[in-house]
FIGU-358387 format. One record per atom (N, C-alpha, C, CB): y, x, z; atom name; residue in three letters; residue number from 1. Coordinates in steps of 0.02 Angstrom, whole numbers. Glycine has a CB too. Example, Ala and Ser with C-alpha at 12.3 -4.5 7.8 and 13.67 -1.06 7.14 Angstrom:
BEGIN
+--------+--------+--------+----+-----+-----+
!      Y !      X !      Z !  a !   r !   k !
+--------+--------+--------+----+-----+-----+
!   -284 !    660 !    390 !  N ! ALA !   1 !
!   -225 !    615 !    390 ! CA ! ALA !   1 !
!   -165 !    660 !    390 !  C ! ALA !   1 !
!   -224 !    565 !    452 ! CB ! ALA !   1 !
!   -112 !    642 !    354 !  N ! SER !   2 !
!    -53 !    684 !    357 ! CA ! SER !   2 !
!      2 !    645 !    394 !  C ! SER !   2 !
!    -30 !    704 !    286 ! CB ! SER !   2 !
+--------+--------+--------+----+-----+-----+
//
This chain:
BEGIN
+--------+--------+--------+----+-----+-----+
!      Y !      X !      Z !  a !   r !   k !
+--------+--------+--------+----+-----+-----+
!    -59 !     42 !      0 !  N ! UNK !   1 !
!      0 !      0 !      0 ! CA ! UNK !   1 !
!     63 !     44 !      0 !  C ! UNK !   1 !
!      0 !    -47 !     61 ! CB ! UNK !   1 !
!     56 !     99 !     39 !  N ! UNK !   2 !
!    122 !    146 !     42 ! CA ! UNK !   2 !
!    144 !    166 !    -28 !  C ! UNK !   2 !
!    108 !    216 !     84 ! CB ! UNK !   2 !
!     91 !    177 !    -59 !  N ! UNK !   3 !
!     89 !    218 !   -109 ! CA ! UNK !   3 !
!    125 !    162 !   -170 !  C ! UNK !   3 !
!      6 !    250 !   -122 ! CB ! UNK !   3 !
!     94 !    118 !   -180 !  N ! UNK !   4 !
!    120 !     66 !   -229 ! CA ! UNK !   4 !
!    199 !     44 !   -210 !  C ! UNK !   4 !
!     67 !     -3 !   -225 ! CB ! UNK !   4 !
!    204 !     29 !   -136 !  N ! UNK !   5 !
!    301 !     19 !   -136 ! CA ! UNK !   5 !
!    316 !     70 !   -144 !  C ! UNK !   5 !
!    349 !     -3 !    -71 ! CB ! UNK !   5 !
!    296 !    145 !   -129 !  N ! UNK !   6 !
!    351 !    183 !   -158 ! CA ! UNK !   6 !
!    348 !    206 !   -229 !  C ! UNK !   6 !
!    361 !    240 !   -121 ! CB ! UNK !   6 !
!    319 !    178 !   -263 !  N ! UNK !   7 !
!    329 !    184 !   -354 ! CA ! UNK !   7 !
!    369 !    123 !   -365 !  C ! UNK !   7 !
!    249 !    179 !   -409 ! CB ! UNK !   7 !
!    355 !     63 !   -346 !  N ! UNK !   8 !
!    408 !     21 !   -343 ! CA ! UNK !   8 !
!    491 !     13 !   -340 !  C ! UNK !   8 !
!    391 !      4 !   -307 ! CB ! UNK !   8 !
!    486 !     33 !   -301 !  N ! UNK !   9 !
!    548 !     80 !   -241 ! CA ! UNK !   9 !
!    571 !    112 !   -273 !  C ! UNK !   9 !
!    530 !    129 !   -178 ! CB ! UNK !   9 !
!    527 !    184 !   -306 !  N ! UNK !  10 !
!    548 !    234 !   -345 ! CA ! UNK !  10 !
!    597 !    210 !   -408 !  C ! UNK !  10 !
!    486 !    270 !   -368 ! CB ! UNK !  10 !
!    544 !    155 !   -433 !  N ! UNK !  11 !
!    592 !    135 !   -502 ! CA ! UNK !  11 !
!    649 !     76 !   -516 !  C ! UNK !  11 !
!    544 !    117 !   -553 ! CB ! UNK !  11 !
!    672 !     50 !   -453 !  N ! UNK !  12 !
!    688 !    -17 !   -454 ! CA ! UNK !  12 !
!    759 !     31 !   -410 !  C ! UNK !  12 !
!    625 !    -90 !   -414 ! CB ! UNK !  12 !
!    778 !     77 !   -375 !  N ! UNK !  13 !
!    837 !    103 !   -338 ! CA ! UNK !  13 !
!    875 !    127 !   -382 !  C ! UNK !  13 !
!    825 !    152 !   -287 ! CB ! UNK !  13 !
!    866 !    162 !   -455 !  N ! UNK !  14 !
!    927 !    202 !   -510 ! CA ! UNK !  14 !
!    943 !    163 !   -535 !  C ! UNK !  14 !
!    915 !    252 !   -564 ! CB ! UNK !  14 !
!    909 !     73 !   -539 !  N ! UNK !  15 !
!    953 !     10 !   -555 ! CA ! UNK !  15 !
!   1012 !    -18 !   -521 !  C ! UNK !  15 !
!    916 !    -39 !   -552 ! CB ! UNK !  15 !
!    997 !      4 !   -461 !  N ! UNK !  16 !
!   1044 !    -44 !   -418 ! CA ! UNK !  16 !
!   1128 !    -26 !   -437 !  C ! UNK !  16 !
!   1026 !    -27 !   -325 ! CB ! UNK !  16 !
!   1168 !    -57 !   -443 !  N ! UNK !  17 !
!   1240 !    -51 !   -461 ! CA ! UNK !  17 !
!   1291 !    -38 !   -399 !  C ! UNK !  17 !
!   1261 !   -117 !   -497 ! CB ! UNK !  17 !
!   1252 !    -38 !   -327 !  N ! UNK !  18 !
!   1311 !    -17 !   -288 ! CA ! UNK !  18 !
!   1330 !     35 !   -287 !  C ! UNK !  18 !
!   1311 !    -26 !   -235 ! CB ! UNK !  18 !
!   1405 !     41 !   -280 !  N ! UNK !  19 !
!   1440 !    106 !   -301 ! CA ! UNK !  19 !
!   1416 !    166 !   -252 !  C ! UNK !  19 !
!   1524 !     96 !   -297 ! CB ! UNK !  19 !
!   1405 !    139 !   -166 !  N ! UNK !  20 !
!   1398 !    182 !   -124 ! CA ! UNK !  20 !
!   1337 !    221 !   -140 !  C ! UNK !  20 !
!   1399 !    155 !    -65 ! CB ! UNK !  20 !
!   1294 !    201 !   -178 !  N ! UNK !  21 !
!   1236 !    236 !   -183 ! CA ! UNK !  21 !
!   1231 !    303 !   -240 !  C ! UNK !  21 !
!   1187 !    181 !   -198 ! CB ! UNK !  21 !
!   1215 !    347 !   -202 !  N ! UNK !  22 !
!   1225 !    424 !   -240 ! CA ! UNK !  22 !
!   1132 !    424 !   -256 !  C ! UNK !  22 !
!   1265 !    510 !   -171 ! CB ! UNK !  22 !
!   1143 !    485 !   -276 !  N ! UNK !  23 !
!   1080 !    525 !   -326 ! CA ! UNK !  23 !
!   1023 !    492 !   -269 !  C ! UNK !  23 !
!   1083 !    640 !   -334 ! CB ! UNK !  23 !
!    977 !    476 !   -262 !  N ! UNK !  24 !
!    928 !    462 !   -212 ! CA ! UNK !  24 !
!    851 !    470 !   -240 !  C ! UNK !  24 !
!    941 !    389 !   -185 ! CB ! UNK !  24 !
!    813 !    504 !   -193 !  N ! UNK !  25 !
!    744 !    502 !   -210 ! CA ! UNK !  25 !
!    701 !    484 !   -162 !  C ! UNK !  25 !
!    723 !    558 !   -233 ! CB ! UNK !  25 !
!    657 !    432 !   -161 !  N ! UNK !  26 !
!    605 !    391 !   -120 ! CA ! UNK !  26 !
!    543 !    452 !   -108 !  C ! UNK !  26 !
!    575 !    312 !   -171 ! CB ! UNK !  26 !
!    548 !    498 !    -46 !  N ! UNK !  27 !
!    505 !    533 !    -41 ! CA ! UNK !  27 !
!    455 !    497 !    -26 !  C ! UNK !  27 !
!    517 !    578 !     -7 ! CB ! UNK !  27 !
!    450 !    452 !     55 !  N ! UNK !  28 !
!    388 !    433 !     54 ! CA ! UNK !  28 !
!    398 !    340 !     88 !  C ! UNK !  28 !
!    340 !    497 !    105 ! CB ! UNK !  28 !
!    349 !    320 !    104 !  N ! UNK !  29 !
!    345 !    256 !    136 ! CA ! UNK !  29 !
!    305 !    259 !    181 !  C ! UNK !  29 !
!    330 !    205 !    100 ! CB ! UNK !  29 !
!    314 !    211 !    250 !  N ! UNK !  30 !
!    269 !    216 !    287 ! CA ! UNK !  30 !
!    269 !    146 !    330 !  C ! UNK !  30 !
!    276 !    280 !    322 ! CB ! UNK !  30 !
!    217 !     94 !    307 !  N ! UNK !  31 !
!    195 !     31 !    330 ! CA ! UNK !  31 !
!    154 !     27 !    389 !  C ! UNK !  31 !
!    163 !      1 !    283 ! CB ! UNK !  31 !
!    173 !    -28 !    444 !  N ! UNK !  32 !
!    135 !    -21 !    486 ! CA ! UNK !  32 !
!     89 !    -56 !    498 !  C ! UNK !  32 !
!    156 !    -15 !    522 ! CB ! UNK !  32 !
!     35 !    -51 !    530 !  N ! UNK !  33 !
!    -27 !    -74 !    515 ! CA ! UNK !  33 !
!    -40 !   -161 !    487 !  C ! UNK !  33 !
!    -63 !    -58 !    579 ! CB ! UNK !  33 !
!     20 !   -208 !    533 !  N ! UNK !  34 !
!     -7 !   -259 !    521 ! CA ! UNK !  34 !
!     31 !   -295 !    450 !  C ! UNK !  34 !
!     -5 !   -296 !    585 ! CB ! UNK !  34 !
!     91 !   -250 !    422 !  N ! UNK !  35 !
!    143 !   -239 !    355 ! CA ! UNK !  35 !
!    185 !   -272 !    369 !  C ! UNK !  35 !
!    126 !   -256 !    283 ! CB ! UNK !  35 !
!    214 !   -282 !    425 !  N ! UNK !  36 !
!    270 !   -334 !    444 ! CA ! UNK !  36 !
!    331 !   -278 !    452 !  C ! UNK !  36 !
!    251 !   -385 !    526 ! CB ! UNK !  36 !
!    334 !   -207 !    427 !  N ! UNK !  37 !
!    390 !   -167 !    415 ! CA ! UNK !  37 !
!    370 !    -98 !    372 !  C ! UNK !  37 !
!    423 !   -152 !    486 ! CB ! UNK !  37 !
!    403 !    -57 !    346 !  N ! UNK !  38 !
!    383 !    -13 !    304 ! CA ! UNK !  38 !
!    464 !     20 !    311 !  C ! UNK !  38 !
!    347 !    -44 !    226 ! CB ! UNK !  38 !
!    428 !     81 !    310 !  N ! UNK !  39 !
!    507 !    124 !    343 ! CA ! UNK !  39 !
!    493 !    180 !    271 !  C ! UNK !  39 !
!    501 !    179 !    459 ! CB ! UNK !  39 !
!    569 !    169 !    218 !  N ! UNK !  40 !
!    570 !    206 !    167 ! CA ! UNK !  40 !
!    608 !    272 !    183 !  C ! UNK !  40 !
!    597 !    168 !    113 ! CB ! UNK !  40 !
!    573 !    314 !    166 !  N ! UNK !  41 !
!    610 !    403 !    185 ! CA ! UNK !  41 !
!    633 !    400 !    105 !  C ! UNK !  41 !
!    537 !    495 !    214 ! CB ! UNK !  41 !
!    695 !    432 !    105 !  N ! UNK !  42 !
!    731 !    428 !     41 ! CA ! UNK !  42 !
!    759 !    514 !     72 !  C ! UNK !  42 !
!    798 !    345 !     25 ! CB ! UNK !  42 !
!    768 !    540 !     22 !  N ! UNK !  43 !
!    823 !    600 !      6 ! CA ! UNK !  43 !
!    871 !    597 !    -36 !  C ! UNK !  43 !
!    798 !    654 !    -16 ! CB ! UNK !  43 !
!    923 !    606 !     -3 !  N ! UNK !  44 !
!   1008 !    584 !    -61 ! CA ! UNK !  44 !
!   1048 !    659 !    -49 !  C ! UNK !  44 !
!   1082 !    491 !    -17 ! CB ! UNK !  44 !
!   1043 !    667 !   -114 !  N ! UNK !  45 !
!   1093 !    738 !   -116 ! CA ! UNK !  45 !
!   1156 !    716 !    -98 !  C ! UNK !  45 !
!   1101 !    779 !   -193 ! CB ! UNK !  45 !
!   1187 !    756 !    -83 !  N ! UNK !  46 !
!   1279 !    747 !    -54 ! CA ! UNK !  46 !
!   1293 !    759 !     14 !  C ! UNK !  46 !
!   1312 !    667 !    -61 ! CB ! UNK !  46 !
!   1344 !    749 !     27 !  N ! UNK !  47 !
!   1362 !    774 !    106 ! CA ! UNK !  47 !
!   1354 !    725 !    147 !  C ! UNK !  47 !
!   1433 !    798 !    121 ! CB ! UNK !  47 !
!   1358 !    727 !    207 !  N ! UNK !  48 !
!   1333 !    698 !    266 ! CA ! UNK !  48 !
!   1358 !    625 !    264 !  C ! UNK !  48 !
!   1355 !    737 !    330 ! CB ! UNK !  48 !
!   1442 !    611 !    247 !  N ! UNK !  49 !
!   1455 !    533 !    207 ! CA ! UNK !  49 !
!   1439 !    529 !    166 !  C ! UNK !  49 !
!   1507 !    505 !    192 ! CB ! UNK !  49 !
!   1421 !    569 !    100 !  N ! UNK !  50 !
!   1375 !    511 !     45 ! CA ! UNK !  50 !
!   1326 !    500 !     83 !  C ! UNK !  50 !
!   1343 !    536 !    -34 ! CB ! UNK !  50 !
!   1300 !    524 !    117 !  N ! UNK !  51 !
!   1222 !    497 !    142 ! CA ! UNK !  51 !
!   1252 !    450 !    180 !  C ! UNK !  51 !
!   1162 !    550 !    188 ! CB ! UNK !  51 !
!   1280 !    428 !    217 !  N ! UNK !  52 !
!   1273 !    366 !    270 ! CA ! UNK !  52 !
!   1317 !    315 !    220 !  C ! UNK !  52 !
!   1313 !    381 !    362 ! CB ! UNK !  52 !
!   1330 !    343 !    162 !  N ! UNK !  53 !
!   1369 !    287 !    107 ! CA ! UNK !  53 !
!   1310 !    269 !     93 !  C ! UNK !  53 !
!   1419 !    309 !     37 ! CB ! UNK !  53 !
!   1254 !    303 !     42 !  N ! UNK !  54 !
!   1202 !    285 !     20 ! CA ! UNK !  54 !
!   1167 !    237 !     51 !  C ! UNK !  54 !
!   1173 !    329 !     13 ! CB ! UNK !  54 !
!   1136 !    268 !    131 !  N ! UNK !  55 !
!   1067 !    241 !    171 ! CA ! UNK !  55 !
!   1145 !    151 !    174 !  C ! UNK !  55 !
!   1026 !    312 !    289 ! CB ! UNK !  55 !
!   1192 !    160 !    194 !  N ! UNK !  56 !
!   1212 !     99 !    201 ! CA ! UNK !  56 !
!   1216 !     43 !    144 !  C ! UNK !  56 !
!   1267 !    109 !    226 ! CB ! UNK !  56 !
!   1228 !     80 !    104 !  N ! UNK !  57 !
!   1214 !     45 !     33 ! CA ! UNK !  57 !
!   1129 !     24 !      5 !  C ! UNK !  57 !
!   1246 !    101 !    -24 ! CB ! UNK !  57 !
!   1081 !     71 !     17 !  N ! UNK !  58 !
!    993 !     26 !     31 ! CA ! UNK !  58 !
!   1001 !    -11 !     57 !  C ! UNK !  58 !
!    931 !     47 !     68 ! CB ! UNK !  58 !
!   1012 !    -13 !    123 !  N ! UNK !  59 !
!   1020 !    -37 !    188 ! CA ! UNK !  59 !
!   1045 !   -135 !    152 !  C ! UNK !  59 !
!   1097 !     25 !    243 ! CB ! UNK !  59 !
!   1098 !   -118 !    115 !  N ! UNK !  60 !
!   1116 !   -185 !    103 ! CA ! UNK !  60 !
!   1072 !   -225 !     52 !  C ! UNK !  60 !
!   1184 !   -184 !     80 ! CB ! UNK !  60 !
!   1028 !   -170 !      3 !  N ! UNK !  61 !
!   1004 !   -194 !    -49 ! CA ! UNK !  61 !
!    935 !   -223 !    -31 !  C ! UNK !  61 !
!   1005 !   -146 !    -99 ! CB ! UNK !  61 !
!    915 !   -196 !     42 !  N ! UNK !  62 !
!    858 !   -221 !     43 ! CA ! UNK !  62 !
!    826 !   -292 !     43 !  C ! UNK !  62 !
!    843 !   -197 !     81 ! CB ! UNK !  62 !
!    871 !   -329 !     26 !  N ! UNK !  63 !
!    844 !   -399 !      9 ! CA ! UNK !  63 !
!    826 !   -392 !    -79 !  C ! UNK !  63 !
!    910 !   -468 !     30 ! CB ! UNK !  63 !
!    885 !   -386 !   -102 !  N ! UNK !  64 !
!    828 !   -370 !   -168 ! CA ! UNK !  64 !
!    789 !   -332 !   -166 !  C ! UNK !  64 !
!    847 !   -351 !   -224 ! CB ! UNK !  64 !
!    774 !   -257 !   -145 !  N ! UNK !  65 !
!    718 !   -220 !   -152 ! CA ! UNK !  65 !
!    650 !   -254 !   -127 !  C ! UNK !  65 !
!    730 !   -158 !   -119 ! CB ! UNK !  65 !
!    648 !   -280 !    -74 !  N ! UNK !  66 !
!    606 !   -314 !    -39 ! CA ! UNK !  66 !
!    576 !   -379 !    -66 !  C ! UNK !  66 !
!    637 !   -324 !     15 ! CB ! UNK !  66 !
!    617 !   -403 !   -153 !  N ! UNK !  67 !
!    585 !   -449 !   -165 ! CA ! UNK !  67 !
!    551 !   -427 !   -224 !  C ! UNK !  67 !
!    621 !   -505 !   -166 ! CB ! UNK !  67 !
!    597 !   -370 !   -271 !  N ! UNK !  68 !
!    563 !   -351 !   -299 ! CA ! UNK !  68 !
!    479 !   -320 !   -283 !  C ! UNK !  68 !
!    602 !   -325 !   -316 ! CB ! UNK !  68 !
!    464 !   -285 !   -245 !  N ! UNK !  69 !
!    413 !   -285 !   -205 ! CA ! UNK !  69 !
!    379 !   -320 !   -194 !  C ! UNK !  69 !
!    418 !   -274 !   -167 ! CB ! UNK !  69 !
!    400 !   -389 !   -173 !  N ! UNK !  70 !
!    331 !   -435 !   -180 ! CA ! UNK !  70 !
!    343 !   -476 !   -250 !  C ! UNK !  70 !
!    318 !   -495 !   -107 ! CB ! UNK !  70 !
!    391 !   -477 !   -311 !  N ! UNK !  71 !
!    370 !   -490 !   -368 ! CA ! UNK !  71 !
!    301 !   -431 !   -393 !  C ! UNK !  71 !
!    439 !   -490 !   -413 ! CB ! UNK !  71 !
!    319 !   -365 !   -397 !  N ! UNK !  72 !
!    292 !   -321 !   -439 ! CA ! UNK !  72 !
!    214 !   -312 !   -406 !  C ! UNK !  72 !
!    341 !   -252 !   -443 ! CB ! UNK !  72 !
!    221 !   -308 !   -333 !  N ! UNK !  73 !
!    144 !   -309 !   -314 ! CA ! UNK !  73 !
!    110 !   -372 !   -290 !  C ! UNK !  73 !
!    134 !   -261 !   -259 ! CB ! UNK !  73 !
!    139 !   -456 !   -300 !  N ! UNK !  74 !
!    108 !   -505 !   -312 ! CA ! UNK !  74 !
!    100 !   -512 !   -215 !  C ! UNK !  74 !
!     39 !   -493 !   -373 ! CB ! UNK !  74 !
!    132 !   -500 !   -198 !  N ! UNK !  75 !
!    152 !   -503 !   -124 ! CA ! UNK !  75 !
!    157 !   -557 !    -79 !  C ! UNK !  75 !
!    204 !   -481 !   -118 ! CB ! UNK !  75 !
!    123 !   -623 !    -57 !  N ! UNK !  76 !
!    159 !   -679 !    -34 ! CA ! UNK !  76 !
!    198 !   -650 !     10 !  C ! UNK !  76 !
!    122 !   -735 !     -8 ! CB ! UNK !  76 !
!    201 !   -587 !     77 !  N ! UNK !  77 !
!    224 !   -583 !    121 ! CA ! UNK !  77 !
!    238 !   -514 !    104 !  C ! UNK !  77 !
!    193 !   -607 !    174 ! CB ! UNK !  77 !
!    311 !   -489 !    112 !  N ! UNK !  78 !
!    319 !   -432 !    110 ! CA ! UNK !  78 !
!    366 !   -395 !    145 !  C ! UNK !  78 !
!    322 !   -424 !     61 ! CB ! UNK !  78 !
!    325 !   -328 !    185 !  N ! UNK !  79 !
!    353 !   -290 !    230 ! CA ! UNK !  79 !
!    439 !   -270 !    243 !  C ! UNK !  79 !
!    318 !   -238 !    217 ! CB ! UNK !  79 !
!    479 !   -312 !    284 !  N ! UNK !  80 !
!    551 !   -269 !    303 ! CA ! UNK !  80 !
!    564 !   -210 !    275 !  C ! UNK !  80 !
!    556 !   -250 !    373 ! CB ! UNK !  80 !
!    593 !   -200 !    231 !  N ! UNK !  81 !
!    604 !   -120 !    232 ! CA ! UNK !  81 !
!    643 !    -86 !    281 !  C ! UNK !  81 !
!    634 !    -98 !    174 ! CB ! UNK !  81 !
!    644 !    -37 !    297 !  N ! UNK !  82 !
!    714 !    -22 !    349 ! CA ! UNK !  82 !
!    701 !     59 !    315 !  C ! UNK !  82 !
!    705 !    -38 !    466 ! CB ! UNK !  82 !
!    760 !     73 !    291 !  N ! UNK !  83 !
!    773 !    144 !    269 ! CA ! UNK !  83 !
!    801 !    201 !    313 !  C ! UNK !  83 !
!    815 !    140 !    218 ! CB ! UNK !  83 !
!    775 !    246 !    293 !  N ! UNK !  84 !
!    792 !    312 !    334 ! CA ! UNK !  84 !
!    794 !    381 !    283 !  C ! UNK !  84 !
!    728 !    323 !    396 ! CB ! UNK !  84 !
!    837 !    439 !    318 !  N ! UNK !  85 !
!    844 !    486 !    298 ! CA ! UNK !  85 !
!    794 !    540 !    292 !  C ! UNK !  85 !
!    885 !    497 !    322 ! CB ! UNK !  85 !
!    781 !    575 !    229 !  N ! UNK !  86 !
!    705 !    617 !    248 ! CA ! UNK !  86 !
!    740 !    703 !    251 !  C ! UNK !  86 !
!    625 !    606 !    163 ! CB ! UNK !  86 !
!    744 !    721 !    306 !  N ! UNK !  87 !
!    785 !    786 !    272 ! CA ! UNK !  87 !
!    736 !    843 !    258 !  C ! UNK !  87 !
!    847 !    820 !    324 ! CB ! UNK !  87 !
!    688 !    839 !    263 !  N ! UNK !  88 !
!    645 !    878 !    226 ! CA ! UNK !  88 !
!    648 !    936 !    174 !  C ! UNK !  88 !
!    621 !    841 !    202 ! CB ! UNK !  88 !
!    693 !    902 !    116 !  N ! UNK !  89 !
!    694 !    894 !     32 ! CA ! UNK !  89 !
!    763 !    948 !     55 !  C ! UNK !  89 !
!    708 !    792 !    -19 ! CB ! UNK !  89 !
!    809 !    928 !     98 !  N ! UNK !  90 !
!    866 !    977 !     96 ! CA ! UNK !  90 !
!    854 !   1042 !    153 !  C ! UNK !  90 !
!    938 !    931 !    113 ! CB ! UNK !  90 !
!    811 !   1034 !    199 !  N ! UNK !  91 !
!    772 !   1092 !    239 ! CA ! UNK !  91 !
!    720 !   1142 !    186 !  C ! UNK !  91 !
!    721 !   1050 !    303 ! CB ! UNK !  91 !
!    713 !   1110 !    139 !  N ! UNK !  92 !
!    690 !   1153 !    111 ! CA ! UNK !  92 !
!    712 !   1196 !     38 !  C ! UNK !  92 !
!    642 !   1127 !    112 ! CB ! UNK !  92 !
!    755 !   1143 !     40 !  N ! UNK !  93 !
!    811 !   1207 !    -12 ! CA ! UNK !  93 !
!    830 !   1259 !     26 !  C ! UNK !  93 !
!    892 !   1180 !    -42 ! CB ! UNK !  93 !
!    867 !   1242 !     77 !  N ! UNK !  94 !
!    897 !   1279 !    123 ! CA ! UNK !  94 !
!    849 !   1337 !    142 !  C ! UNK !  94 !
!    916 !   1235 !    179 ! CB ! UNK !  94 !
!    778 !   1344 !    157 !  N ! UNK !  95 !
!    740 !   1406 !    149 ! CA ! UNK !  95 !
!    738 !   1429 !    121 !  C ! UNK !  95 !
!    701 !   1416 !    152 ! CB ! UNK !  95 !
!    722 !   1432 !     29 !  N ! UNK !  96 !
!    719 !   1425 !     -5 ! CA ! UNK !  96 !
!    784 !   1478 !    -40 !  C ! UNK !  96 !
!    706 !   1366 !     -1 ! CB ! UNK !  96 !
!    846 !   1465 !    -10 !  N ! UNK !  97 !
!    894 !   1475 !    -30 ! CA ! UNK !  97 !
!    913 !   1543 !     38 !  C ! UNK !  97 !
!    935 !   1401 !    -41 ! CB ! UNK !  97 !
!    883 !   1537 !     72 !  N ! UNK !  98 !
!    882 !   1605 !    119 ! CA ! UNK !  98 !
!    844 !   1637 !     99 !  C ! UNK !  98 !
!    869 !   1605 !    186 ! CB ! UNK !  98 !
!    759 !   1629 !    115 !  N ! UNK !  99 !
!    717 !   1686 !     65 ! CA ! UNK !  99 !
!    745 !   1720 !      2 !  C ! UNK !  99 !
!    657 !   1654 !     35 ! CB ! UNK !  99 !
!    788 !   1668 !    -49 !  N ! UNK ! 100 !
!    821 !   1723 !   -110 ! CA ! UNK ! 100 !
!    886 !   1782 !    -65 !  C ! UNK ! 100 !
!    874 !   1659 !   -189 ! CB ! UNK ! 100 !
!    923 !   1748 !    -35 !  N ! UNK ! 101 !
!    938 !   1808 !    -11 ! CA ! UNK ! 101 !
!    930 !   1869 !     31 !  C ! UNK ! 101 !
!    964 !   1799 !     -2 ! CB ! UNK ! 101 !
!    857 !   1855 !     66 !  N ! UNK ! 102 !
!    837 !   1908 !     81 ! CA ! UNK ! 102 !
!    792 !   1943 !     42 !  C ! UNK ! 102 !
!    820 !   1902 !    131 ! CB ! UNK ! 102 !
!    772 !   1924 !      0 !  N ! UNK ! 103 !
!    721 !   1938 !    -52 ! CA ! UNK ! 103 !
!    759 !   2020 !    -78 !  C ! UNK ! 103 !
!    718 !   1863 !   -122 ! CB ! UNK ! 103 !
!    729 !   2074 !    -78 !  N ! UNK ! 104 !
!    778 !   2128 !   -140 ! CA ! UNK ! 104 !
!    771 !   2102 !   -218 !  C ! UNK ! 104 !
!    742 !   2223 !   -144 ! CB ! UNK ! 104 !
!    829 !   2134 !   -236 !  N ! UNK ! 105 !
!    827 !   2135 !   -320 ! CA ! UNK ! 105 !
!    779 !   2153 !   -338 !  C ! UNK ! 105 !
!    870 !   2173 !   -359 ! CB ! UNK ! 105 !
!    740 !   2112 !   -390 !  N ! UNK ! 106 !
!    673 !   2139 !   -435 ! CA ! UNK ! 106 !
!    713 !   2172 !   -504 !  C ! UNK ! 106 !
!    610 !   2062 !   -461 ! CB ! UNK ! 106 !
!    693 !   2234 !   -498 !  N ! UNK ! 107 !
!    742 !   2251 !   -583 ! CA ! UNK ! 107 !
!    690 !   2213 !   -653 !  C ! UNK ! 107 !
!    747 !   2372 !   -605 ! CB ! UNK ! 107 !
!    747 !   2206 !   -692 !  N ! UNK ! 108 !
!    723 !   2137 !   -739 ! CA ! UNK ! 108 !
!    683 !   2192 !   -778 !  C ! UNK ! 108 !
!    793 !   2080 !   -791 ! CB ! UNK ! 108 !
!    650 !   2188 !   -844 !  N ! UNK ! 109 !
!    648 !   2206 !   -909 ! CA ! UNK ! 109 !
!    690 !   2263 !   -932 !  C ! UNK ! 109 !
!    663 !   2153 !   -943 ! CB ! UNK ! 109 !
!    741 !   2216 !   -926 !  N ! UNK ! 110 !
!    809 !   2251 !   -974 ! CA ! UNK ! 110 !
!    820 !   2312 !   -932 !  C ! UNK ! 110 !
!    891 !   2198 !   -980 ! CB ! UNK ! 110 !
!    816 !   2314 !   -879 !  N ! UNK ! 111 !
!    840 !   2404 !   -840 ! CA ! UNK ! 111 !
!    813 !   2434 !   -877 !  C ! UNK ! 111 !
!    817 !   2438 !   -762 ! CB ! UNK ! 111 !
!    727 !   2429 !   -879 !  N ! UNK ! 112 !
!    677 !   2496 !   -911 ! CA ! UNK ! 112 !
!    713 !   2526 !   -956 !  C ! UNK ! 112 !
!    606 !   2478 !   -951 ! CB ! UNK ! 112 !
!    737 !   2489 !   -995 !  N ! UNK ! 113 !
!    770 !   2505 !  -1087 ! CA ! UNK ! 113 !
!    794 !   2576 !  -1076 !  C ! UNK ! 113 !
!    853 !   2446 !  -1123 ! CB ! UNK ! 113 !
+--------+--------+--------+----+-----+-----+
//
């Protein structure tokens, strides 16, 4: 079930037209046992207010997302969404982006010449 709302999710959020909503990616979903809520981890590039622009802007859409969801997976009853921040996705640039600078210069090709 996780897996199917967040392809859902995935493709139904670069539609939405509210302005507050920046670049966003549906890392994961997580429903709880009896599906009466499902907590979407999203990653939104931008600074700390686009993100609380964004999550507030899901936040509002989740009545349509939530129906789309039970149109697309044939749903009579379908899980609350309640969205949240995954920072994961930006913890790991951020390593990512330290390891290159501690990393030494590899000489390219072109030095040998």
């Amino acid at each position: 079930m996780n897996e199917a709302i967040l392809q859902v999710l995935s493709d139904a959020v670069p539609t939405l037209k509210d302005p507050r909503i920046g670049f966003v990616t549906v890392t994961s979903v997580q429903t709880t046992t009896d599906l009466k809520q499902a907590t979407v981890w999203v990653s939104v590039l931008g600074t700390a207010p686009e993100r609380e622009r964004t999550l507030a802007g899901l936040r509002a859409a989740h009545g349509f997302l939530q129906a789309r969801v039970a149109r697309e997976l044939g749903l009579r009853r379908t899980p609350v969404l309640l969205f949240e921040y995954d920072p994961s996705v930006e913890r790991g640039v951020r390593l990512t982006q330290m390891i290159d600078e501690l990393a030494p210069e590899q000489p390219s090709d072109d030095d040998e010449l």
